[in-house]
N, C-alpha and C positions, 0 to 999 in steps of 0.2 A: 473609387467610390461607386457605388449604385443610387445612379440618379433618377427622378422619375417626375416627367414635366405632364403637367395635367392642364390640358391647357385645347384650343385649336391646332390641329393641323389634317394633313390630306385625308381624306378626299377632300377637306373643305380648302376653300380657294381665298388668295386674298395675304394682305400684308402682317394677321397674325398669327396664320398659318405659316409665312415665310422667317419671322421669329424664331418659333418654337421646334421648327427643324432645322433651322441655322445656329440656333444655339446646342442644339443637341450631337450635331454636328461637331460642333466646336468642344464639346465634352468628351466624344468618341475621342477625338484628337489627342486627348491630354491622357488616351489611356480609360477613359472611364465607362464603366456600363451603365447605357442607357436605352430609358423609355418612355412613350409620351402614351399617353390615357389621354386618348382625344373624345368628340362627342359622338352619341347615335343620332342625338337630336341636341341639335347648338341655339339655332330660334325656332318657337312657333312661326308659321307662314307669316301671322301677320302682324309681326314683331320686323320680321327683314323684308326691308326696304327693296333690296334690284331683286332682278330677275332669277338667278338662282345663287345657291350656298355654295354649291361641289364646282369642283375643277374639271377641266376636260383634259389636262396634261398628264401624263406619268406619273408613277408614285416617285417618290424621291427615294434612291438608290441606298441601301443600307442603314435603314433606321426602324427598329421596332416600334409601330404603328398600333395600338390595340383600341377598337370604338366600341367603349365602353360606358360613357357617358352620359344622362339624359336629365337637361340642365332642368325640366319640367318637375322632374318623379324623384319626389323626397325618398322615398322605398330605396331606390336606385343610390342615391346618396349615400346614402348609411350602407349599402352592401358595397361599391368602390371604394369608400373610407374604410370600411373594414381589411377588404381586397390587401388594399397597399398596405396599411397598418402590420396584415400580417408580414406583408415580405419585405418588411425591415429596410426600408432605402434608407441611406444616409441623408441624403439630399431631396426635396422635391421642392420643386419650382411652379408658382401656378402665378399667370397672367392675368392681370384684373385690368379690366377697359371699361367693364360696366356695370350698375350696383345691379341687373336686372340677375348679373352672376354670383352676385354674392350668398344667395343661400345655398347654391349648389356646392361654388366651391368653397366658403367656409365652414357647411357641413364637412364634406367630405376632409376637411384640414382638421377639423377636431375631433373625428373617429381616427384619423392617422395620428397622431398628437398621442392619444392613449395610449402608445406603444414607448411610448420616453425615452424613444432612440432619432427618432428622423428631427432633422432639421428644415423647418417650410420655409420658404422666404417666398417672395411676392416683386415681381417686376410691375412696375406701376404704371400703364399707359395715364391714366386719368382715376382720380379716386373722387372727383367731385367732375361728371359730365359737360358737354358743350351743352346736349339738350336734356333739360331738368326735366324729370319726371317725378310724382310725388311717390314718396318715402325710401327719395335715391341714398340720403344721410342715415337713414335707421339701417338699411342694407348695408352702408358702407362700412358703419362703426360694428358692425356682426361680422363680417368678412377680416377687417383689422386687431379684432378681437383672438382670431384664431390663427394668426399669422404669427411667425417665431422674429422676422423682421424681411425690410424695404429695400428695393432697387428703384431709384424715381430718373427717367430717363431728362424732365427738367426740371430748373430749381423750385419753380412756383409747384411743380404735384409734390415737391417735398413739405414745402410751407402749406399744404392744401391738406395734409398728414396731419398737421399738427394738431386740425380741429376734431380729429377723430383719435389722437395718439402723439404723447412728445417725449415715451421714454424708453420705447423699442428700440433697436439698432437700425439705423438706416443710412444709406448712401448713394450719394447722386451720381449716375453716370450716363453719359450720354450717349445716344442712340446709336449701336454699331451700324456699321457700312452695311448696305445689302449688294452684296457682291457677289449673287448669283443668278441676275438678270440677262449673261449672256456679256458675249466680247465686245470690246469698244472699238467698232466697227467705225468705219469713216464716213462724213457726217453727207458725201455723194450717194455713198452706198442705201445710208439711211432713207435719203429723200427719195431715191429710185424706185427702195425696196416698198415705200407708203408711196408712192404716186406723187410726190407731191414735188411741186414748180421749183427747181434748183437756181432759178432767178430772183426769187425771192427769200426774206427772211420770214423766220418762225421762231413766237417766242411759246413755251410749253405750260399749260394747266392740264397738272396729270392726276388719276385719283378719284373717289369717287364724289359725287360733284351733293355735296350737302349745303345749307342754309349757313353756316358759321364760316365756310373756307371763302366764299368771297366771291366767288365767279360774275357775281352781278357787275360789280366795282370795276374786273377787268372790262367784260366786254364794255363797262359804258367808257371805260379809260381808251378802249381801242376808236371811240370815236372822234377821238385827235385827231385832225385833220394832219400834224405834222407828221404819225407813224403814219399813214396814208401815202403821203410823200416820199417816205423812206423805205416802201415795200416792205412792210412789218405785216403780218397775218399773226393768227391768233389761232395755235394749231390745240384742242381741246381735245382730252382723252380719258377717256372712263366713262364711269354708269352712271346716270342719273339715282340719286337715292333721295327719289321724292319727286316735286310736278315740273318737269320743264317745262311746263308754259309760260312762266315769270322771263328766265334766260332766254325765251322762243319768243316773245312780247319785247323786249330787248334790242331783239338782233330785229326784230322787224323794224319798230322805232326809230331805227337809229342808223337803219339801212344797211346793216354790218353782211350782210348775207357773201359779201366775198370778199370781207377781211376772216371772216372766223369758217376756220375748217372744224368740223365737228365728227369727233368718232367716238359715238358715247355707248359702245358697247364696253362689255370686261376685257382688260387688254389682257392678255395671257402670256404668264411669264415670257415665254418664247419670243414675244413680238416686243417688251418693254425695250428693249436695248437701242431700236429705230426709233422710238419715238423722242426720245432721251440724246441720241447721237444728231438727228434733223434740228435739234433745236437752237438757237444760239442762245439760249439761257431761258432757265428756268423760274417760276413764277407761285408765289404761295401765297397771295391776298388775301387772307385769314383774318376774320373778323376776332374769332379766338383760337387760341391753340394751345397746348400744351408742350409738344413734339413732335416731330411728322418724320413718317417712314419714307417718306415722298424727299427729302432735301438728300437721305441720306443714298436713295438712286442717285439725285445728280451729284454727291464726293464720286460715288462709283463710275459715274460716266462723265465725269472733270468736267461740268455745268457751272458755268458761273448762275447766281440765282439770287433773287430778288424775290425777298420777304417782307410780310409786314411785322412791325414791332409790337407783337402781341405774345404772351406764355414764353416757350424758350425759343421760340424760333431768333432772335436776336443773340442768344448766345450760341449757338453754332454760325452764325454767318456774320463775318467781323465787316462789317459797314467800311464799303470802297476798297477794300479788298479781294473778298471772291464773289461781291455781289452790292447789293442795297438793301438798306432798311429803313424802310419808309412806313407812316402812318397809314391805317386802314383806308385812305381818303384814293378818289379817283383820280385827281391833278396832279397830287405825290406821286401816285402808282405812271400815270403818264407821262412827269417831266425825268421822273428816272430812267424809263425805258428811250428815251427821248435820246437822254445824256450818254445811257449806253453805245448807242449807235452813232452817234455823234462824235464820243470820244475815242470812240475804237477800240475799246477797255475790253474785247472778248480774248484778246491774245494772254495779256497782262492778268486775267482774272482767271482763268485756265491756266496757266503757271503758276500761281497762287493756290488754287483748291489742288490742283498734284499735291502740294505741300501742307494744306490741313489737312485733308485728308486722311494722311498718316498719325492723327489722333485715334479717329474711330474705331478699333480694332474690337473683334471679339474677344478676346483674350481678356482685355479691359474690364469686359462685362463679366466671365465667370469670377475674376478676381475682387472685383464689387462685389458677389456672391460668396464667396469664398470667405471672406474678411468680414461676413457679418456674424456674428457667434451670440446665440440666445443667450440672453439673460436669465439665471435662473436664480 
């Protein structure tokens, strides 16, 4: 096939840039020509929240890359929908995460559409937002409109479809591994290579640190006196996107300044793999969610991980198992990590996710893709 993902990828930086060329990746694989139509311009300034959009790493090794993009310039729309219209792809795939996307790329889906050969389909991070903004539902139902059919990475953004569409083809599949974060390096190695005290434990909040993920919850859960006792630190990594004075009012509070390590710069691919291997389990306190690219680094780096019971996060992590799933509450979030260490469950839980793990697979996802066939 000739496939063609319009979507982020490099130079911009970030977990849907890591997608869109892991899946195109995985298309080369099966044999197939591909290409990603990324953006020239992905947000106005002050639409994005950290510090910058682009990557400071490498392009990623054998992938046609063309930035053509610019989600602002209707003009622009209509000549990349035309662009690809002409050159006939069987397949194009385009990533929806936010309705702020949806004129650009449901334009440009229904200038390729006139060509009544390609088939669209849509991997659905979120079709209804964590933070609402108004006229996110008129965006969404214009973008759905020009979609051939859905990949919903959890069950609730499939049922979240319904209010905008419930006779398209669609199919749920869960978030592949991100398995190119670098080797599962050992967890000395790790702590050496981040400086950080091999006599202690560390539990991980990785990602970039917004109002819905929870962060507050943790650090106030770190002020258990019991993880105190038990050498537990709270090792924090990512960008702030937004004011950390609330989490900096927190940590004052509550006196946390040398339980919680803080590196809230962009962690770059190259360096994910130490932060991930230092930790003895990973941590997702998520007021909502949908999905997180975040649980699918710890399958990759056999993390046992402790989520809260909100969107799908409860169906990839099977409770006492390879982890916990407890309510968005601080006492929950504390008597779990409490019981973890306690119980000694890091052995037992890490032998366990080796073995879910081998769900996730890419292969999984184009075949979700594969198996949707428009309706005509």
């Amino acid at each position: 096939m000739h496939v063609i993902i319009v979507g982020t990828a490099y130079p911009y930086r970030g977990g849907l840039s890591a997608f869109n060329e892991r899946i195109a990746y995985e298309y080369q694989q099966q044999g197939d020509d591909v290409e990603i139509y990324t953006f020239s311009l992905q947000y106005p300034g002050f639409l994005f929240p950290g510090k910058t959009q682009y990557s400071d790493e490498p392009a990623p090794k054998g992938l046609k890359i063309v930035r053509k993009v610019n989600s602002c310039n209707p003009f622009n729309w209509l000549k990349v929908g035309r662009e690809i219209q002409k050159k006939r792809p069987d397949l194009m795939i385009t990533k929806y995460w936010l309705p702020f996307m949806a004129p650009c790329l449901g334009t440009i889906e229904r200038q390729v559409r006139k060509n009544r050969h390609t088939r669209i389909v849509s991997i659905l991070d979120n079709i209804i937002p964590h933070e609402h903004r108004p006229g996110d539902r008129l965006f969404s139902r214009y973008f759905v409109r020009s979609t051939d059919g859905f990949v919903a990475m959890s069950k609730s953004v499939l049922t979240d479809l319904d209010l905008f569409d419930t006779q398209k083809p669609r199919r749920f599949c869960p978030h592949p591994l991100y398995d190119h974060y670098g080797d599962l390096i050992s967890k000395e190695d790790a702590l050496q290579q981040l400086g950080l005290d091999a006599s202690q434990h560390y539990v991980l909040f990785f990602g970039f640190i917004r109002g819905y993920k929870g962060l507050d919850l943790l650090l106030q859960a770190f002020a258990d006196k019991r993880l105190e006792e038990r050498n537990v630190k709270l090792l924090v990594a990512g960008e702030f996107y937004g004011d950390p004075k609330p989490y900096m009012d927190i940590i004052e509070q509550l006196q946390l300044h040398d339980r919680v390590v803080l590196h809230t710069d962009f962690i770059p691919d190259s360096h994910v793999n130490r932060y991930f291997r230092a930790a003895d389990i990973v941590t997702q306190p998520y007021k909502s969610a949908t999905q997180s690219g975040v649980t699918q680094i710890a399958f990759h780096f056999e993390k046992p991980m402790l989520v809260t019971n909100v969107g799908g996060l409860p169906e990839i992590v099977p409770d006492g198992i390879i982890g916990y799933v407890v309510e968005p509450d601080v006492h929950q979030i504390a008597d779990a990590l409490v019981r973890y260490y306690d119980e000694q469950k890091e052995s037992e839980f890490t032998t366990n996710v080796r073995e879910e793990k081998k769900k996730y697979t890419w292969s999984s996802m184009t075949k979700a893709i594969d198996e949707l066939q428009p309706q005509h």
